[in-house]
C-alpha positions in Angstrom: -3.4 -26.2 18.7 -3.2 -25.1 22.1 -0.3 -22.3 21.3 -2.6 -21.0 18.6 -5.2 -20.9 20.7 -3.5 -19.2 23.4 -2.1 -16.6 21.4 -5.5 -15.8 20.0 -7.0 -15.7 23.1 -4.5 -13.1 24.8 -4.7 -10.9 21.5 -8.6 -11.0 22.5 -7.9 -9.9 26.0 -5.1 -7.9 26.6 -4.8 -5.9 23.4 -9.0 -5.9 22.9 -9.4 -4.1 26.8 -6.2 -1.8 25.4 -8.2 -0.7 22.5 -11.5 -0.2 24.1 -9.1 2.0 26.7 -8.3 3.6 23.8 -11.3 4.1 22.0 -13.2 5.4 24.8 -10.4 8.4 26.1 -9.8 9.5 22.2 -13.4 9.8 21.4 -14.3 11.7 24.9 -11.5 13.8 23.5 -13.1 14.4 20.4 -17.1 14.8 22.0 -15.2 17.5 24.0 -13.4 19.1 21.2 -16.5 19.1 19.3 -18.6 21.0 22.2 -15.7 23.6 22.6 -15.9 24.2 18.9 -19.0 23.4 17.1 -18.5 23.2 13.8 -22.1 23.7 12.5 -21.7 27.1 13.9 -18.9 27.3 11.6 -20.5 26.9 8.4 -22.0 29.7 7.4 -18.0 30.9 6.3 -18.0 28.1 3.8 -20.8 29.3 1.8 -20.1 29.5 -1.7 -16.4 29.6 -0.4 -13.6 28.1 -2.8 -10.5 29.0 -1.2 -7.6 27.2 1.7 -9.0 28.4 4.4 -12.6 27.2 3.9 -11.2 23.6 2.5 -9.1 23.7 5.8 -12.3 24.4 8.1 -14.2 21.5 6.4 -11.4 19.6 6.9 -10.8 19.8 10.4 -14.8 19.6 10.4 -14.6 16.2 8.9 -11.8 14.7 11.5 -13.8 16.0 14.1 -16.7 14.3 13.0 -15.8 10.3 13.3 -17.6 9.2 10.5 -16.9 6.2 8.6 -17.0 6.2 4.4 -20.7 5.6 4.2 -21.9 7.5 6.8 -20.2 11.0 5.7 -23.0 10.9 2.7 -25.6 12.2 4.7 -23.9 15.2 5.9 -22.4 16.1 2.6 -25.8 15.8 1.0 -26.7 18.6 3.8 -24.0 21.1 3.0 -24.7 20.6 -0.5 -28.5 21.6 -0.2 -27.3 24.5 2.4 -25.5 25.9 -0.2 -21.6 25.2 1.2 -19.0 25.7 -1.4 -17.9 22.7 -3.6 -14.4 23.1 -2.5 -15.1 22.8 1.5 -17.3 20.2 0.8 -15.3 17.8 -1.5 -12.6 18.5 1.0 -15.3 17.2 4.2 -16.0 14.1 2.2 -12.3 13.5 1.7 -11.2 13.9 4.8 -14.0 12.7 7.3 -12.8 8.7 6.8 -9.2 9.3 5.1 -8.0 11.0 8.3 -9.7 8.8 11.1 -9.8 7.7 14.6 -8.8 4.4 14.0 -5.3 4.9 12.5 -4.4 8.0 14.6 -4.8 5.2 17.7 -3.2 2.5 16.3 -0.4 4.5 15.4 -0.2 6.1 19.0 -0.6 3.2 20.6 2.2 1.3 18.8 4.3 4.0 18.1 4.0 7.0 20.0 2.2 10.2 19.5 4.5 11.9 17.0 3.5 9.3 14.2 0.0 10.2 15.0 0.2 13.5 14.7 2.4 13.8 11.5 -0.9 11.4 10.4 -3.5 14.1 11.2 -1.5 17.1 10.0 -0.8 15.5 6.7 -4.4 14.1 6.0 -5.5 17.9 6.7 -3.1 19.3 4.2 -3.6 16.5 1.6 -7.5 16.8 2.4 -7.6 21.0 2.2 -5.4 20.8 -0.9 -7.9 18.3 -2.6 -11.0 20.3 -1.8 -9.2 23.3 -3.7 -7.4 21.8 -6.5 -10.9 19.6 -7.2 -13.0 23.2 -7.4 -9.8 24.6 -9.8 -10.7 22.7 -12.5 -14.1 22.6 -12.3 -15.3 19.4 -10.8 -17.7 21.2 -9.0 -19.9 21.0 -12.7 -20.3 17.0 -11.8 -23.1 18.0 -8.5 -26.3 16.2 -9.5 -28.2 18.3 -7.0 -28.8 21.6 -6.2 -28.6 24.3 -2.8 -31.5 24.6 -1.6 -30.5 27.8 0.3 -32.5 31.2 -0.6 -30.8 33.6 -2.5 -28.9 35.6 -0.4 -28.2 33.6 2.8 -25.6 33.9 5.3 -25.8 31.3 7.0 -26.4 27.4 7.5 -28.7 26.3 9.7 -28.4 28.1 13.4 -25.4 30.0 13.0 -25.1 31.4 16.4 -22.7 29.2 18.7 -23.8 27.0 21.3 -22.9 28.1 25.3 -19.8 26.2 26.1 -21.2 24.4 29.1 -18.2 24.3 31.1 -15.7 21.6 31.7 -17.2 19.6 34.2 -20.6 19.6 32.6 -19.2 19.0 29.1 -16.6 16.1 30.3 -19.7 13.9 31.4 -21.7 14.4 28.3 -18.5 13.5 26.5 -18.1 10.5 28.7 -21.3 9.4 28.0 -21.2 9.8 24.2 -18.4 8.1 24.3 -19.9 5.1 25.4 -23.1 5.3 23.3 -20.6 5.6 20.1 -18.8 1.6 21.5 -22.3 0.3 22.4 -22.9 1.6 18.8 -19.8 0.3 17.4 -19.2 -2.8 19.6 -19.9 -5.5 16.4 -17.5 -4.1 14.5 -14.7 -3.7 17.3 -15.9 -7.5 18.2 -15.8 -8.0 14.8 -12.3 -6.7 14.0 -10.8 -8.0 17.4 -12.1 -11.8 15.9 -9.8 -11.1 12.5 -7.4 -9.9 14.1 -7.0 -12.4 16.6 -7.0 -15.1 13.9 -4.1 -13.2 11.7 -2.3 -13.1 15.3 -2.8 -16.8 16.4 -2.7 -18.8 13.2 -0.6 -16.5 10.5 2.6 -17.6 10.7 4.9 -14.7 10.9 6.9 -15.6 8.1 4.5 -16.6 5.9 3.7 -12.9 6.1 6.9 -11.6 5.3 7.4 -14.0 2.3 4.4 -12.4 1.1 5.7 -8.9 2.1 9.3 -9.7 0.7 8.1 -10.7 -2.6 7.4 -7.3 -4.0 9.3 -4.6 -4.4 8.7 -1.4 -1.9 6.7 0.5 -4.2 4.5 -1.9 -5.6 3.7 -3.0 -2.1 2.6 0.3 -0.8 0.4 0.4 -4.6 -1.2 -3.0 -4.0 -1.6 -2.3 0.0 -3.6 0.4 -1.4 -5.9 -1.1 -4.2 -6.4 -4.0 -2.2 -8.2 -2.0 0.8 -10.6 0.4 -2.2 -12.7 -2.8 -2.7 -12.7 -3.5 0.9 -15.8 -1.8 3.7 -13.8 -1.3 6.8 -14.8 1.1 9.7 -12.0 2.8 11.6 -13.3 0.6 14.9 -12.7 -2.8 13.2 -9.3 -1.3 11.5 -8.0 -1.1 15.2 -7.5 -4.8 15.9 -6.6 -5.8 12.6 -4.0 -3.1 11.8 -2.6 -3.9 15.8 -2.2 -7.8 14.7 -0.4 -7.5 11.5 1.8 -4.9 13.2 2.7 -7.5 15.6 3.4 -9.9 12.7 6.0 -7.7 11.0 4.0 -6.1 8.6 5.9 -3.1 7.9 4.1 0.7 9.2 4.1 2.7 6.3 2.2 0.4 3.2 -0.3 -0.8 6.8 -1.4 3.0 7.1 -1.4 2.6 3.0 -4.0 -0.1 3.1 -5.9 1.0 5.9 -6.6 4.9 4.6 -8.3 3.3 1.3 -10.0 0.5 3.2 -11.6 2.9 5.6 -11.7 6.0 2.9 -13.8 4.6 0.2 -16.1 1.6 -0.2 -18.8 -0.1 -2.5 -21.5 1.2 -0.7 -20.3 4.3 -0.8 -19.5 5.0 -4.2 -23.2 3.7 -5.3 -24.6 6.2 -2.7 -22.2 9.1 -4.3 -24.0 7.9 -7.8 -27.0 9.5 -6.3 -25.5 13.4 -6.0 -22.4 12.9 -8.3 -22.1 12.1 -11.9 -19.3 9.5 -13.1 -16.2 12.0 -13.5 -16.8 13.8 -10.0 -17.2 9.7 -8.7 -13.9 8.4 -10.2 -12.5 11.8 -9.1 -13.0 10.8 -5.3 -11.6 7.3 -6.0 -8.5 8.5 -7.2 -8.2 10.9 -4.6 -8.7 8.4 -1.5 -5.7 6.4 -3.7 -3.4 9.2 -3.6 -4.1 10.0 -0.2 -3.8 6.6 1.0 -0.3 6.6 -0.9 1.2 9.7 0.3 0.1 9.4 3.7 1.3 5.4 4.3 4.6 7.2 2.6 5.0 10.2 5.1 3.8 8.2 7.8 6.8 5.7 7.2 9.2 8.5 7.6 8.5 8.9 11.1 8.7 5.1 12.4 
C-alpha cells in the first residue's frame, strides 16, 4: 500500500510540475507563432481553393490553433459560411486535434525532439493530402450548409494583417495566454495527471505487457486505435496518461496510435458534425482520423 501510494504520489509531483513546464513554454510558443503569422489574415487564399497548397495552409492553420475534437466545430462552421474551399476546410478539421499539442510534448519530453517533429510533419502531409483527396471525389456534395459569402468576395473576414507588435510586447501577451489556456484547461490536466497516476502506481508493469504481448503487432496498433474513437480525450489530459503508460512499457508507436484517435474524433463530435455534414461526409472523417491515427503511430515508431 504504501509503495503504491508513493509511486503515485511522485508521478503527481515530479512528472505533473514537468508537464505544466511543458505546457506552458509550448503553448507561449504557439501564442507567439500565431501573432507572427495570423492565420485569419490568411484565409482569404483558401476561398473556393481545392488544391495542396491551400489544404497545406489550413493545415498548418489547424496545428496552430490548439483545439481539441469538439471545439474545432465552431471554426469550421465559420469557414464554411465564409465561403473557404471544402478541401482547406476538411483538411482544418482533420488536422486541428489529429496533429496536437499533447503528443508533440509527450513525445519530446520522452524522446527527444526529432520524434516530435517527424509527428508534426507527417500529420501535415497526411492532413493536406486528406483535404485534397476528400474534394477529388466529391465529398464536398455531403455540406448540409451553405457560404454565406456575397458573390464575388475576396476575402474572409479582415483580411489585412495585424501589426506584429514586436517581440517583447508579443512574448508577454503570449505568456499570459498561456496561462489563461492551463487555468482553462487545469481539470482536465488534474484530471489526466489522476489516471495517470493510478496506471503508474497500481498497474503492474507486467500485467501490461501480458496484455501488450498477447496480440500480434498489427492488430495491436488496429485495436490501440479503435479503442481511443469511442473515447473524449483532450490533448491536456493525453499528457499524463500517455507519460505513465510510457513509463510502464507500453510500446511508442501503437501509444501515439491510440492517442491520435482518442484526441481526433469523439461522440460529441460526430453528433455536432451531424449538424453541417450528412452521413457519408460523417463516416468519411471517422475513417480518416483511423488512418491517420494508423499511419502516424506507424511512422512515429520508426524514429524511437
Amino acid at each position: 500500500m504504501t509503495d503504491w501510494l508513493g509511486e503515485f504520489t511522485r508521478f503527481l509531483v515530479l512528472d505533473g510540475a514537468l508537464l505544466i513546464g511543458l505546457f506552458l513554454l509550448v503553448t507561449w510558443g504557439v501564442v507567439l507563432a500565431q501573432q507572427r503569422f495570423p492565420f485569419q489574415a490568411q484565409q482569404g487564399r483558401l476561398l473556393g481553393a481545392s488544391g495542396f497548397k491551400a489544404s497545406f495552409l489550413a493545415s498548418v492553420g489547424g496545428v496552430v490553433t490548439p483545439f481539441c475534437s469538439c471545439s474545432t466545430i465552431p471554426a469550421l462552421n465559420g469557414m464554411l459560411r465564409a465561403g473557404v474551399g471544402f478541401a482547406p476546410s476538411f483538411a482544418f478539421l482533420v488536422s486541428s486535434p489529429v496533429v496536437n499539442e499533447g503528443v508533440f510534448i509527450l513525445l519530446f519530453l520522452t524522446h527527444g525532439a526529432w520524434p516530435g517533429l517527424v509527428f508534426i510533419a507527417t500529420g501535415l502531409a497526411l492532413t493536406t493530402v486528406a483535404g485534397v483527396v476528400a474534394a477529388r471525389i466529391g465529398l464536398g456534395r455531403h455540406v448540409a450548409i451553405m457560404s454565406t459569402a456575397p458573390s464575388g468576395a475576396t476575402f474572409v473576414g479582415d483580411a489585412s494583417r495585424p501589426a506584429w507588435p514586436g517581440l517583447a510586447p508579443a512574448s508577454r501577451f503570449a505568456w499570459r495566454a498561456a496561462r489563461e489556456e492551463l487555468r482553462r484547461t487545469g481539470p482536465y490536466l488534474a484530471l489526466g495527471l489522476l489516471v495517470g497516476g493510478l496506471i503508474y502506481g497500481a498497474v503492474p508493469t507486467h500485467t501490461l505487457l501480458t496484455l501488450v504481448d498477447a496480440l500480434p503487432l498489427p492488430a495491436l496498433y488496429l485495436v490501440c486505435a479503435l479503442v481511443g474513437l469511442p473515447l473524449y480525450i483532450s490533448p491536456v489530459a493525453a499528457l499524463p496518461i500517455g507519460l505513465a503508460l510510457l513509463e510502464k512499457g507500453f510500446p511508442g508507436g501503437p501509444l501515439v496510435t491510440f492517442l491520435v484517435a482518442a484526441i481526433g474524433t469523439s461522440p460529441p463530435e460526430v453528433v455536432l458534425l451531424f449538424r453541417m455534414f450528412r452521413l457519408p461526409l460523417v463516416v468519411a472523417h471517422t475513417l480518416t482520423v483511423l488512418g491517420c491515427a494508423l499511419l502516424l503511430g506507424l511512422i512515429v515508431a520508426l524514429t524511437l
